[in-house]
C-alpha angles and dihedrals in degrees: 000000000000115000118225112244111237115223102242117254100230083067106060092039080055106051091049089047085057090048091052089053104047083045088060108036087051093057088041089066107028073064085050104051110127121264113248096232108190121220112297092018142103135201118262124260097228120028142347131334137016146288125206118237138264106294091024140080141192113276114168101329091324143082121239135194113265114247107224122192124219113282096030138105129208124249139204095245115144095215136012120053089323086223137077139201118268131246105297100018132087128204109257115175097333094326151078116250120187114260117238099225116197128224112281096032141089122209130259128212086215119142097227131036135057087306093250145057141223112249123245105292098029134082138210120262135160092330096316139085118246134199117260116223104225119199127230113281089020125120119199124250135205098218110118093223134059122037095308105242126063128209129268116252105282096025124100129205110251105170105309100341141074111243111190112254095244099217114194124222113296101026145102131227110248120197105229135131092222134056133022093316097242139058135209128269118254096274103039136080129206122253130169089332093312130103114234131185126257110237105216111201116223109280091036138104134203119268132202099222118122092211124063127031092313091250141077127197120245127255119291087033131080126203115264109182099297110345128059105242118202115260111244115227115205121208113280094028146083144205107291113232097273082058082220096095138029137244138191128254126254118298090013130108123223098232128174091334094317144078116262127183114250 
């Protein structure tokens, strides 16, 4: 009785192996075809595709040469004109047309606005760049809000002068916009525009709040109107974690002010 041959096993793992490989490297290099890069273009860095160059930009499939009117300067802008209007000039219709600049004021390249800008002391008014009064004890400013002018340290604004900020003893002047314009030193509290001094009872320490009597007593004492007054511990208990009140230990029960078993 003839035996059937067996096609050997090597044989069949290679020919798929083959087939892997042929899979792979024909992906590898359909991923590697060449980029068609039209004239005055380059391929991208990352990804697929072109940019035109410098100068140039991207017109049905091509890349054509920017057209670039007179007073203006290329960028590297990746969409838009790719150019811009110099110093002094503003697009009009394509184009960059000078900017009358009144008395007073110095041109902007910005893209939007009247293409200039009224110089410090100056604001703007009906296309032209008027003086700004500026009070005593007043300095200009070149913000294009406001009154124009702010007033010197130790000044505050009232209607369209600078009144001095009149600070009392033991106390700092302080630049706000709000307020009274000072503050009182460390030490000191405000009252009726004065600066009185806090009076610390013994076992107590200065605090920074601005709101309370402006002290705290220290650990082991508790506040009591106007003193700090010792915590009494009774037996079987310790300071709680605010130091200011007592609680029992473990397993007792705090139980008409002392510490009962359980």
């Amino acid at each position: 009785m003839s035996r059937m041959r067996r096609t050997p096993v090597i044989s069949v793992c290679a020919l798929f192996f083959l087939a892997l490989l042929a899979t792979v490297a024909g992906s590898v290099f359909a991923r590697g075809d060449p980029v068609e890069v039209p004239e005055n273009a380059r391929a991208k860095e990352y990804g697929k595709g072109w940019e035109c160059a410098p100068g140039y930009r991207a017109v049905d499939e091509v890349c054509a040469a920017v057209k670039l009117p007179a007073n203006a300067f290329l960028t590297n802008a990746a969409s838009g004109s790719r150019w811009k209007c110099g110093r002094g000039y503003r697009e009009v219709n394509g184009g960059c047309t000078g900017v009358r600049v009144p008395d007073n004021a110095y041109p902007t390249n910005k893209g939007y606005g009247n293409g200039w800008r009224c110089g410090r002391g100056y604001r703007e008014l009906n296309d032209t760049c008027a003086a700004v009064n500026v009070p005593v004890n007043a300095y200009p400013t070149n913000v294009s809000f406001g009154p124009g002018w702010k007033c010197a340290r130790g000044y505050r604004k009232v209607d369209a002068t600078c009144v001095a900020i009149q600070i009392p003893a033991h106390a700092y002047y302080m630049e706000t916009t709000y307020g009274s314009g000072w503050k009182c030193e460390r030490g000191f509290r405000e009252v009726n525009k004065t600066c009185v001094a806090v009076r610390v009872p013994p076992s107590g320490y200065l605090t920074d709040s601005l709101y309370g009597p402006g002290w705290e007593c220290d650990r082991g004492f508790q506040a009591v109107n106007e003193a700090c007054a010792a915590v009494m511990v009774p037996e079987n208990a310790h300071l709680d974690v605010s130091g200011t009140d007592w609680e029992c230990n473990r397993p007792y029960n705090k139980r008409r002010g002392e510490c009962a078993t359980p």
